[in-house]
C-alpha positions in Angstrom: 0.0 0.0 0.0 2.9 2.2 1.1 4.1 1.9 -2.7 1.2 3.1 -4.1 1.5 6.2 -2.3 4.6 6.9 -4.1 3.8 5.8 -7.1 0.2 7.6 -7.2 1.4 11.1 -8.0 4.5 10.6 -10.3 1.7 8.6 -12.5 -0.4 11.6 -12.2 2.3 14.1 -13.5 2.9 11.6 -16.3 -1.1 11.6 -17.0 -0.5 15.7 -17.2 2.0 15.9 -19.2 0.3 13.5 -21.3 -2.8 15.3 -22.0 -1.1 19.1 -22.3 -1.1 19.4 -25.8 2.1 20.1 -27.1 2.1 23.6 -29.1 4.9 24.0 -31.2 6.1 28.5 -31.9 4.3 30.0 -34.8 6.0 31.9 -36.9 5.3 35.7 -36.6 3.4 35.3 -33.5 4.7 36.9 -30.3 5.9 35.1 -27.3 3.2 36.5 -24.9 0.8 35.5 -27.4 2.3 32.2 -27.4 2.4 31.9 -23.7 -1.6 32.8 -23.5 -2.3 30.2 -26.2 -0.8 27.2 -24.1 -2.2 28.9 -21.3 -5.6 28.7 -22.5 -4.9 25.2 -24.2 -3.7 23.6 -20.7 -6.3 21.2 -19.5 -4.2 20.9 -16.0 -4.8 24.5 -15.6 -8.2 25.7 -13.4 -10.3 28.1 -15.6 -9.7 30.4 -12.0 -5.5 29.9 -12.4 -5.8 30.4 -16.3 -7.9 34.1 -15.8 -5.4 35.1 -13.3 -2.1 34.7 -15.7 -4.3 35.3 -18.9 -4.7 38.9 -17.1 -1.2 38.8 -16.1 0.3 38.5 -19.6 -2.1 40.7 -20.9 -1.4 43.5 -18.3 2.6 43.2 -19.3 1.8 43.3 -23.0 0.0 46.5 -22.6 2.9 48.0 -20.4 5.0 47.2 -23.4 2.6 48.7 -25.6 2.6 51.9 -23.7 6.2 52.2 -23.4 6.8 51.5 -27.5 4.0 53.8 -28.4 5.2 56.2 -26.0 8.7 56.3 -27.3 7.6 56.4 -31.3 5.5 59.3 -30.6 8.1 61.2 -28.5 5.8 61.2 -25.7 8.1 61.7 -23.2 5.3 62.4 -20.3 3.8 58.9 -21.1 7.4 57.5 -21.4 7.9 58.8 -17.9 4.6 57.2 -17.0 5.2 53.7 -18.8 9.0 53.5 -16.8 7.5 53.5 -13.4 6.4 49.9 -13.9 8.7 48.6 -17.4 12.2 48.1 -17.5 13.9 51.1 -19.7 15.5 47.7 -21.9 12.9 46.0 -22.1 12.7 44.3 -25.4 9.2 43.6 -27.9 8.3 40.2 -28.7 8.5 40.7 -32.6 11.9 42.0 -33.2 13.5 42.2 -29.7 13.5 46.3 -30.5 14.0 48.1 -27.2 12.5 51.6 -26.6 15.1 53.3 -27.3 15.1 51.7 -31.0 11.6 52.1 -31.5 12.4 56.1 -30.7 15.5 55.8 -33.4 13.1 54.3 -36.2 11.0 57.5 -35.9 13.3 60.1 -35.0 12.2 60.8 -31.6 14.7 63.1 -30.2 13.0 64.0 -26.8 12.5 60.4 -25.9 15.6 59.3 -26.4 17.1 62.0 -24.5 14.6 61.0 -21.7 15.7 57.4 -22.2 19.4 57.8 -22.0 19.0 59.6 -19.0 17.4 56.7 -17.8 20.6 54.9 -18.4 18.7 53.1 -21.7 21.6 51.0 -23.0 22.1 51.8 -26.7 24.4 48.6 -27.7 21.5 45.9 -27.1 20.9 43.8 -30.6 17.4 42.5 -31.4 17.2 39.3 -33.4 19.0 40.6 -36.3 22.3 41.8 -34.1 21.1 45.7 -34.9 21.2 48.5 -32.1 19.2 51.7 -32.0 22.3 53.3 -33.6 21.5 50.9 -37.1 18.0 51.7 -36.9 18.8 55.4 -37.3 21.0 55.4 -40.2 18.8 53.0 -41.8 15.9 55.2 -41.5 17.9 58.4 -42.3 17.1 59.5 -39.0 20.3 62.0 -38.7 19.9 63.9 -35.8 19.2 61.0 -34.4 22.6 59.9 -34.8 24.3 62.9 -33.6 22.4 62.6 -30.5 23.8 58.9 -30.3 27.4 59.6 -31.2 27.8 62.6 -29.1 26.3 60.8 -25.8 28.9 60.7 -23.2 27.5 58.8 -20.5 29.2 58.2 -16.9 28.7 54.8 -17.1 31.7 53.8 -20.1 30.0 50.4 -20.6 26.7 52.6 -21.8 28.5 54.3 -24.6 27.5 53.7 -27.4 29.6 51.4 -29.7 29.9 53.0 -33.2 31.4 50.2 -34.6 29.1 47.9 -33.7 28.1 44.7 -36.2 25.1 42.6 -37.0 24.7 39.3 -38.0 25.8 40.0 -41.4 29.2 41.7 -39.9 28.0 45.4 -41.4 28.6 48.6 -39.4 26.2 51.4 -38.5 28.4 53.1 -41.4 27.9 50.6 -43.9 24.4 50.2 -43.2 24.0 53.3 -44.0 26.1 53.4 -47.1 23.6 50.8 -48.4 20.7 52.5 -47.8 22.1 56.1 -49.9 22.2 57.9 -46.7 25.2 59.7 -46.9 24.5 62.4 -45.0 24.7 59.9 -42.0 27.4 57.9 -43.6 29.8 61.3 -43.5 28.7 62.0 -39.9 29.7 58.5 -38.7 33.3 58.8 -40.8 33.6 62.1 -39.0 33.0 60.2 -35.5 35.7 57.7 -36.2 34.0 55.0 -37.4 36.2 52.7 -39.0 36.1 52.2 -42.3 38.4 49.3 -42.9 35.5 46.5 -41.3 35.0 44.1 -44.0 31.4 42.3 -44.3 31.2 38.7 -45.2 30.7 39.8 -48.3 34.8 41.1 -48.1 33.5 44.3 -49.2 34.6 47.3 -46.6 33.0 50.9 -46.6 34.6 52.2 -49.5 33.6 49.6 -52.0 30.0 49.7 -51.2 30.1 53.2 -51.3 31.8 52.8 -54.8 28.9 50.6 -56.1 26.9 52.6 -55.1 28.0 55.8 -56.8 27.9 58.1 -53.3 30.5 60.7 -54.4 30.3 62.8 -51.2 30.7 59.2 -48.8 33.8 58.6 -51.2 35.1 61.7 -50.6 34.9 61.2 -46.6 36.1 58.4 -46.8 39.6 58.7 -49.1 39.9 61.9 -46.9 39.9 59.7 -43.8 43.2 57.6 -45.9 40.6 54.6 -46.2 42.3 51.8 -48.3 41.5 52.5 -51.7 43.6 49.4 -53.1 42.0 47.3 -50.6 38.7 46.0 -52.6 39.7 47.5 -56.1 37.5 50.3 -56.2 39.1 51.7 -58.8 38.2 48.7 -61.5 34.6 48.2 -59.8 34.4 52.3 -60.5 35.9 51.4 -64.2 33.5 48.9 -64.8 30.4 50.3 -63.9 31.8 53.8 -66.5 31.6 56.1 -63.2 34.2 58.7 -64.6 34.2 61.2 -61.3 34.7 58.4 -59.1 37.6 57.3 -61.4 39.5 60.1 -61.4 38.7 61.0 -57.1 40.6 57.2 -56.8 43.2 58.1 -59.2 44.2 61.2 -57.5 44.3 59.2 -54.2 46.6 56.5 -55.2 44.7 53.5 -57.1 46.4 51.6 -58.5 45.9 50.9 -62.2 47.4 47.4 -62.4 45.7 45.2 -59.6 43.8 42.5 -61.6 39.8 41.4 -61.2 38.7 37.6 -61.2 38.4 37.8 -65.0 41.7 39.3 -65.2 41.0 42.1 -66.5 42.8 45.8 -65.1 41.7 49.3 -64.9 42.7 50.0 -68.6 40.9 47.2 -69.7 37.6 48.3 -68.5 38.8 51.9 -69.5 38.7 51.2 -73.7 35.5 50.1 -73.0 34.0 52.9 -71.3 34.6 56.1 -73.4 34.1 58.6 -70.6 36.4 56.8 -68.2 39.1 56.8 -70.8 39.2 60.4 -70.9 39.0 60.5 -67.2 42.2 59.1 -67.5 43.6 60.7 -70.4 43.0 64.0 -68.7 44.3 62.8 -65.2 47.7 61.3 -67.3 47.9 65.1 -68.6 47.2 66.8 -65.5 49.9 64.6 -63.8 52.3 66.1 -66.4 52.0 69.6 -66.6 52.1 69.0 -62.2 55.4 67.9 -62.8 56.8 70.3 -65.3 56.4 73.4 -63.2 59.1 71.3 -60.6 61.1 70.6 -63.8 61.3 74.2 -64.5 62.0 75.7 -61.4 65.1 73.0 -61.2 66.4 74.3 -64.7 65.6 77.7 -63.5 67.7 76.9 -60.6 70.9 76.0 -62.4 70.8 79.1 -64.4 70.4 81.6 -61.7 74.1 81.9 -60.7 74.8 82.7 -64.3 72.2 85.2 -64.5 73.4 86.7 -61.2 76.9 87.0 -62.3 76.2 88.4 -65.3 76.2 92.3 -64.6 79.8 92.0 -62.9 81.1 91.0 -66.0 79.9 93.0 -68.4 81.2 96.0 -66.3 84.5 95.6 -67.6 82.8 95.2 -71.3 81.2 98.5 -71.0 84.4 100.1 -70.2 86.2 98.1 -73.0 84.8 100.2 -75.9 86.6 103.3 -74.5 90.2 102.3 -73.5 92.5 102.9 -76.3 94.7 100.5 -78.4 97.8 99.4 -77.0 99.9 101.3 -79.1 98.4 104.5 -77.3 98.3 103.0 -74.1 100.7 105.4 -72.6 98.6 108.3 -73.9 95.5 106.8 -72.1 97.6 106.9 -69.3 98.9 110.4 -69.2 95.1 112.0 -69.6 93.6 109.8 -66.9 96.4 110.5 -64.2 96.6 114.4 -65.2 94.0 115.7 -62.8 95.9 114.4 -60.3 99.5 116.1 -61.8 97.9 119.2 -62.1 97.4 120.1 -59.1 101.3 119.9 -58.1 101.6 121.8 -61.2 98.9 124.5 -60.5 101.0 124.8 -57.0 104.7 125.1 -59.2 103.2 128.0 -61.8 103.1 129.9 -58.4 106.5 129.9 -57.1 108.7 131.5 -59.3 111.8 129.9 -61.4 114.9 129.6 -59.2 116.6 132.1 -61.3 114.7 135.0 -60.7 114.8 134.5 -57.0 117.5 137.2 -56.4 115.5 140.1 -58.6 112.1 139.8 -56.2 114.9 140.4 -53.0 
């Protein structure tokens, strides 16, 4: 008898667990959705115990709803409101989006000022690995981002992390590269973001921005020394006939003999595309006449000492015309030095001849 008494309620708990109907996730349904759906399907569960955490659930998902809605509509009285009873992280059952990256996807500056100084934490990922930070470049939300990069926080470990990746190993900066914000790309380079990450695609900041055709991102970034022989740029630029771009990565060192898959180079790709041949044509010519002014001045540099010289010995050459022949040399000399005789001479006119001394006594 005493072993039936043992055995009684572990048979029970297998009868349970028997008849609790096993309900598998469903994609695109929410976790507190699932929860109340196995709530309610629970045959072990009083209809009194399955009210009371049916409420429950739906209580918390209306907290969460308050606090999103809140944060999205730059609320920031209700936000206030909603964080008495939610945790500033907490995360939505869809995406795993916390307030803070609900605020970013809308642009609401005011609650995500009130969030951060609610110590929000701006490096949590939701499923895909992206932080609020993503979701504002994505959205071209820039004034959003400025508020990001420029928060200083106390806490270090609430900083936010610029260079940050998702699942697909892209940076807030590439991310927004891809999505033609460049606006937000430049502000990001500015920051220091780096801009040597490479996706597992292999293709870092520059390239993408390259495809892509963003003049002003490659600007920022070749001004910012980003490796522009890293992900041949230059023949991507060559191939898809994007002359501007092809003479920016010229003037910034590309090289012009790195080889593609195909094996093809830069002037390959350049005979087929008119407009970057001439792009380089004109960049050859311009490198030319740069270095002919240094040419030049080094030419001019050897003469000058020839130049300066010059005037001392002509002087001489000038006074060459009037010197006489040497046969009247002796001539020249008597009328040059004469001034200076006559004087003694002027002086001996004056005193009389020693002969007539004796008639002025």
């Amino acid at each position: 008898m005493i072993r039936y008494i043992f055995v009684l309620p572990l048979f029970t708990c297998f009868l349970n667990a028997v008849n609790t109907p096993f309900i598998p996730d469903i994609p695109g349904v929410s976790p507190e959705t699932m929860k109340l759906i196995r709530t309610a399907s629970n045959p072990n569960i009083k209809a009194e115990d399955k009210a009371k955490q049916i409420g429950a659930i739906n209580a918390e998902q209306k907290a969460h709803d308050a606090l999103f809605k809140a944060a999205e509509q730059d609320d920031v009285e209700q936000l206030k409101t909603a964080l008495k009873t939610m945790n500033v992280d907490t995360q939505d059952s869809v995406l795993g989006q916390t307030a803070l990256m609900h605020a970013s996807v809308k642009g609401s500056r005011n609650a995500i000022k009130e969030l951060l100084a609610n110590s929000a934490n701006p490096n949590i990922v939701d499923v895909s690995g992206k932080t609020a930070l993503m979701y504002a470049v994505e959205n071209s939300q820039n004034e959003v981002v400025k508020e990001l990069v420029a928060y200083k926080p106390t806490d270090k470990k609430l900083a936010v992390d610029i260079n940050a990746l998702d699942l697909g190993k892209q940076s807030a900066l590439m991310l927004a590269i891809r999505k033609g914000n460049e606006n937000g790309a430049i502000l990001l380079i500015d920051a220091g973001a780096d801009t040597e990450i490479l996706d597992d695609h292999k293709e870092s900041a520059l390239l993408i921005a390259t495809k892509a055709n963003l003049t002003k991102t490659v600007k920022a970034l070749v001004a910012k020394k980003a490796q522009v022989n890293r992900a041949n740029s230059l023949l991507i630029a060559a191939k898809n006939n994007k002359p501007e771009l092809v003479t920016l990565l010229l003037g910034s060192g590309a090289r012009t003999d790195i080889q593609d898959s195909d094996g093809k180079t830069f002037a390959d790709y350049a005979k087929l595309n008119p407009d970057v041949q001439q792009a380089w044509d004109d960049y050859q010519a311009e490198q030319l006449v740069a270095k002919a002014p240094a040419q030049e001045k080094a030419g001019a540099a050897k003469k000058i000492p020839a130049q300066v010289t010059q005037p001392q010995d002509t002087a001489p050459q000038e006074q060459s015309p009037v010197s006489l022949p040497s046969s009247q040399e002796p001539t020249v000399a008597v009328q040059v030095t004469q001034p200076q005789d006559t004087a003694p001479q002027e002086q001996s006119s004056v005193s009389l001849p020693s002969s007539q001394e004796p008639t002025n006594e």
